[in-house]
ROSE-4610 file (N, C-alpha, C; in Angstrom, 1 decimal, always signed):
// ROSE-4610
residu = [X/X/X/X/X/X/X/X/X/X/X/X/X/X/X/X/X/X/X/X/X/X/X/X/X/X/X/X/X/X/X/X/X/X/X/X/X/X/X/X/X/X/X/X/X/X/X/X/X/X/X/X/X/X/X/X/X/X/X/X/X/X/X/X/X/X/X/X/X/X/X/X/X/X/X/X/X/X/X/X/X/X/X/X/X/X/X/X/X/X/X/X/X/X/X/X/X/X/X/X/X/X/X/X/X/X/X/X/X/X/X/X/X/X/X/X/X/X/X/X/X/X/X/X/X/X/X/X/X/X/X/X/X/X/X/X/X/X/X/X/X/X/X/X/X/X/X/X/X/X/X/X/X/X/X/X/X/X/X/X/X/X/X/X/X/X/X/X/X/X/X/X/X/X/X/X/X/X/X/X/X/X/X/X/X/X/X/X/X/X/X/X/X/X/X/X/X/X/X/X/X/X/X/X/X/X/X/X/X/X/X/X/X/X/X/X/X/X/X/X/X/X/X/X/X/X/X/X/X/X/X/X/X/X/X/X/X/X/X/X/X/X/X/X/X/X/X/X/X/X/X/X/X/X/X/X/X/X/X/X/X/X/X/X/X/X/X/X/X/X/X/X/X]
num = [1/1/1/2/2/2/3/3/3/4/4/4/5/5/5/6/6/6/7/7/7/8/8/8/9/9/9/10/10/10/11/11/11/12/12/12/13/13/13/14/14/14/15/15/15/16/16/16/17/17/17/18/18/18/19/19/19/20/20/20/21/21/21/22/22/22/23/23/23/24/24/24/25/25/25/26/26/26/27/27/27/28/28/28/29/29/29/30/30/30/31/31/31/32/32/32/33/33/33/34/34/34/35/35/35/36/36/36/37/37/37/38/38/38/39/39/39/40/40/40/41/41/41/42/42/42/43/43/43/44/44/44/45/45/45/46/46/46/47/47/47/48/48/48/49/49/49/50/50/50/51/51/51/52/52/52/53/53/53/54/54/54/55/55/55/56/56/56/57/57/57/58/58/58/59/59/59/60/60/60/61/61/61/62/62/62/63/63/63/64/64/64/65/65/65/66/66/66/67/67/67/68/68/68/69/69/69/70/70/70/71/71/71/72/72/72/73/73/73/74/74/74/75/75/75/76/76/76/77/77/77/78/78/78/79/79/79/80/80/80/81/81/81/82/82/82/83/83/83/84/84/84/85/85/85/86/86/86/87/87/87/88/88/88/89/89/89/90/90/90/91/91/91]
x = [+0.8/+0.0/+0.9/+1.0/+1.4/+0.5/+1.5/+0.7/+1.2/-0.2/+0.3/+0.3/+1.6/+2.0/+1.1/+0.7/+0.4/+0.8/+0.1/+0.7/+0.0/+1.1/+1.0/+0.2/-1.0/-1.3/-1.1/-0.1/+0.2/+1.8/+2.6/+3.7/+3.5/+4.3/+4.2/+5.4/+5.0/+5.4/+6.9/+8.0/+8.8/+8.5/+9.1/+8.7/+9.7/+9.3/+10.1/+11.2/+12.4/+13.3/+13.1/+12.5/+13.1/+11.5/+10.2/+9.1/+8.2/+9.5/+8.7/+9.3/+8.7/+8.8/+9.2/+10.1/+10.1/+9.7/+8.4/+8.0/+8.8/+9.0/+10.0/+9.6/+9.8/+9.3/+10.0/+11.2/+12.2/+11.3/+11.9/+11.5/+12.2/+12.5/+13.4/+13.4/+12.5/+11.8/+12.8/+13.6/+14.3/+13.5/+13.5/+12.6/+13.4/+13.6/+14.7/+13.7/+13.8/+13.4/+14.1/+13.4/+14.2/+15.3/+15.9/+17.0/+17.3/+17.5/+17.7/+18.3/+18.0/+19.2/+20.3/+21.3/+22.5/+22.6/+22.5/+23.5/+22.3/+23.0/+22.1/+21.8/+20.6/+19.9/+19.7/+20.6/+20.5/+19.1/+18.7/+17.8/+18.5/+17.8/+18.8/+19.0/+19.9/+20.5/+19.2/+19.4/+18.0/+18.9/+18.0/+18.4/+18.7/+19.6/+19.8/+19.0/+18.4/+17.1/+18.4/+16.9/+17.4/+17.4/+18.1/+18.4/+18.1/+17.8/+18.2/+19.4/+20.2/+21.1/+21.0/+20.4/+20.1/+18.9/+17.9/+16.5/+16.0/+17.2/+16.5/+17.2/+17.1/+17.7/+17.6/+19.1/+19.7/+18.6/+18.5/+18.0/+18.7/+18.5/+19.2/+19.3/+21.1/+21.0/+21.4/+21.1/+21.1/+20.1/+19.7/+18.5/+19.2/+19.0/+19.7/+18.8/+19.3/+18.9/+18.7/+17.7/+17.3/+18.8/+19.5/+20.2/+21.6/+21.4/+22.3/+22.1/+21.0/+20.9/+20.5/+20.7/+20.0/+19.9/+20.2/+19.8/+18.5/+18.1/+17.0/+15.6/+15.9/+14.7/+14.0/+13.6/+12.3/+12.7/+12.9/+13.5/+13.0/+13.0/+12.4/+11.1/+10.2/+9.1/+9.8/+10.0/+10.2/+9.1/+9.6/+9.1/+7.7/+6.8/+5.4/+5.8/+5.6/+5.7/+4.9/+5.6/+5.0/+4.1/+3.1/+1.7/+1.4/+0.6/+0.5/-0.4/+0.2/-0.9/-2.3/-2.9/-4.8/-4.2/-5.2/-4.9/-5.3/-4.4/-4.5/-3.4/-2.9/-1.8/-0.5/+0.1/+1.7/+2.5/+3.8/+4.9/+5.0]
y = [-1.2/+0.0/+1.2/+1.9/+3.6/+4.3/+5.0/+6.2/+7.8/+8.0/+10.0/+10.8/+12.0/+12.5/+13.6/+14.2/+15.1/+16.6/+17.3/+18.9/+19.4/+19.8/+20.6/+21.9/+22.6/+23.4/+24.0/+24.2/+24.5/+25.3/+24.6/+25.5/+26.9/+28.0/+29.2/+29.1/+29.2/+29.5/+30.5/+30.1/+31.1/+32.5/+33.6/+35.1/+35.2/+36.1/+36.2/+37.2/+37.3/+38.6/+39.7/+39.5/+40.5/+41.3/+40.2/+41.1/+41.7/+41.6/+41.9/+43.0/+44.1/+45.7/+45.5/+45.9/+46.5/+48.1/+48.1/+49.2/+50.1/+51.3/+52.2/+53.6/+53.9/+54.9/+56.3/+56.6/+57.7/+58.4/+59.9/+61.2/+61.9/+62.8/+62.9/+64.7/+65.3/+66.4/+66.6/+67.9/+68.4/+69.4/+69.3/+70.2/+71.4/+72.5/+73.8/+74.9/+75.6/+77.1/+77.8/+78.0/+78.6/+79.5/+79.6/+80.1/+81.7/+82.8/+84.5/+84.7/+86.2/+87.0/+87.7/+87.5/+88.3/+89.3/+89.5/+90.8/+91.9/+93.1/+94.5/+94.9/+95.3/+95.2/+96.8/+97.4/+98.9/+99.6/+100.3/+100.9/+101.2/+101.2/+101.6/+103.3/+103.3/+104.9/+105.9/+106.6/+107.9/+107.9/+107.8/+107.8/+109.8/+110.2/+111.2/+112.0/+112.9/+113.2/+113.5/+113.4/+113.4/+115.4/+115.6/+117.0/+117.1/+118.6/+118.2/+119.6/+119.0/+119.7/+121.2/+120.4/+121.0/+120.7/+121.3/+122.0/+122.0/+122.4/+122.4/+121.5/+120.9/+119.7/+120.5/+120.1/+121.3/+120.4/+121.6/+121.1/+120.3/+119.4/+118.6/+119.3/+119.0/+120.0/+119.4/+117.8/+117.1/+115.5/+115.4/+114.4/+113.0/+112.1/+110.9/+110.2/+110.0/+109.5/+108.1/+107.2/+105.6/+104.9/+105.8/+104.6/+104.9/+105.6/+105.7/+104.4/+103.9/+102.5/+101.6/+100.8/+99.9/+98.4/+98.1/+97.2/+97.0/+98.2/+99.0/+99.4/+98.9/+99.3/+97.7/+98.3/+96.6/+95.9/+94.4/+93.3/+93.3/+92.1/+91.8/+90.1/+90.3/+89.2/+87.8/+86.9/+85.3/+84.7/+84.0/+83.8/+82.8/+82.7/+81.7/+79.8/+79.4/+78.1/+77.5/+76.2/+75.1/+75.1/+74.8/+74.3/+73.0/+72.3/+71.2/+70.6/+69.2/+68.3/+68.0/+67.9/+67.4/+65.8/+65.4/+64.2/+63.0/+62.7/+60.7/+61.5/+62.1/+62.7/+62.5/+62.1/+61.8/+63.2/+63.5/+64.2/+63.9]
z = [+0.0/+0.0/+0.0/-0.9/-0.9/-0.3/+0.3/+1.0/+0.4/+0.2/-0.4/+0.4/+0.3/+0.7/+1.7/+2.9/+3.2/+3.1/+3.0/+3.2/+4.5/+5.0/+6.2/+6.2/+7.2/+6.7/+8.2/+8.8/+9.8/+9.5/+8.5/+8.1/+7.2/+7.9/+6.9/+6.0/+4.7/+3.1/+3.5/+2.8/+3.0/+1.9/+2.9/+2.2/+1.2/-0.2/-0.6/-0.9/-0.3/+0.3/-1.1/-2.3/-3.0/-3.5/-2.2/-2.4/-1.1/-0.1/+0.9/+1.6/+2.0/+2.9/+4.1/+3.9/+5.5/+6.2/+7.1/+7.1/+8.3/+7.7/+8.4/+8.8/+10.2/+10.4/+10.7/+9.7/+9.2/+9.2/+9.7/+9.6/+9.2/+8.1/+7.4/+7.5/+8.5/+8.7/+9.7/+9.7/+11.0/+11.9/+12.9/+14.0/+14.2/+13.5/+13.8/+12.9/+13.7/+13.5/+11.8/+10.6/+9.9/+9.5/+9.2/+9.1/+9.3/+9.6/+9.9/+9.1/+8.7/+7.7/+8.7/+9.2/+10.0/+8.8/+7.6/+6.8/+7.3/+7.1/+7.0/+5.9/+5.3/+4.1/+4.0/+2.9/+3.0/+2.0/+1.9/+0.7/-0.3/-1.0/-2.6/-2.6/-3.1/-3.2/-4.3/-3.6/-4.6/-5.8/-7.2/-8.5/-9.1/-9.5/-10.4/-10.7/-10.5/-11.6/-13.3/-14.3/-15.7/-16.0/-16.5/-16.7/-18.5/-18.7/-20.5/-20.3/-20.7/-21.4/-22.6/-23.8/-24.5/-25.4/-25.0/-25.2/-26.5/-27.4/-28.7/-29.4/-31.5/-31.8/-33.2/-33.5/-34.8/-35.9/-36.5/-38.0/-39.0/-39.5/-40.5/-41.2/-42.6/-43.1/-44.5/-44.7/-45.6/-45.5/-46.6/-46.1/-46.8/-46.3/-46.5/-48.3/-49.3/-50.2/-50.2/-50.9/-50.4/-51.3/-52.2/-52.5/-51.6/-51.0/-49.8/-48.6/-48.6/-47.8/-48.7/-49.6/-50.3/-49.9/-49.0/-47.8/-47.1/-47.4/-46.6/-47.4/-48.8/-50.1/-50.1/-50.8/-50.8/-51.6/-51.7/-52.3/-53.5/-54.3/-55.4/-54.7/-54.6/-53.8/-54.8/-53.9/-54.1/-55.2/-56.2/-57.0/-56.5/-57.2/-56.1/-56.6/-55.8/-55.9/-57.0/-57.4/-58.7/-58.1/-59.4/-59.0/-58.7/-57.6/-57.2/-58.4/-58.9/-59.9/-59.3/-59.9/-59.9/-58.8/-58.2/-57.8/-58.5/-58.6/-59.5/-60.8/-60.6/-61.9/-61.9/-62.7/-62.2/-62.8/-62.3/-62.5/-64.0]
C-alpha cells in the first residue's frame, strides 16, 4: 500500500526577500526654526534726476537718399511656388 504525501497546513510558506517591505518609520523632517538673515539690508541709493542739457535739436541740413541704404529698399518678392498636380496625376 502507498501512502500520499500530506501537506501541512500549519507550516508558513517562505517570504520572498526580493518582495517583501520592510516598514519604516524615518522622519526625514528636522525640527529647527528657519534660518535668519545676519546681513544689514540697506535701501537703494535715490536715482539722479534726468536734466536736459540741451533744449532744442539742430536742423538737419542734408537728407539721406534711399540709394544711400539699399539694404534697406524693398527686395524683389520670391518667385510663387510650382503648381501642385490634380490628384491621381503623375509628374
Amino acid at each position: 500500500m502507498q501512502q500520499n504525501p500530506t501537506t501541512s497546513t500549519s507550516a508558513t510558506p517562505a517570504s520572498d526577500p526580493t518582495r517583501t517591505t520592510t516598514p519604516t518609520n524615518e522622519n526625514h523632517f528636522i525640527d529647527t526654526p528657519p534660518p535668519t538673515i545676519t546681513d544689514t539690508i540697506f535701501p537703494p541709493t535715490p536715482l539722479t534726476p534726468i536734466t536736459a542739457k540741451n533744449k532744442t535739436c539742430p536742423t538737419p541740413t542734408a537728407s539721406a537718399a534711399p540709394s544711400d541704404y539699399p539694404h534697406l529698399l524693398p527686395s524683389t518678392p520670391p518667385p510663387p511656388p510650382p503648381a501642385v498636380p490634380a490628384i491621381g496625376t503623375r509628374y
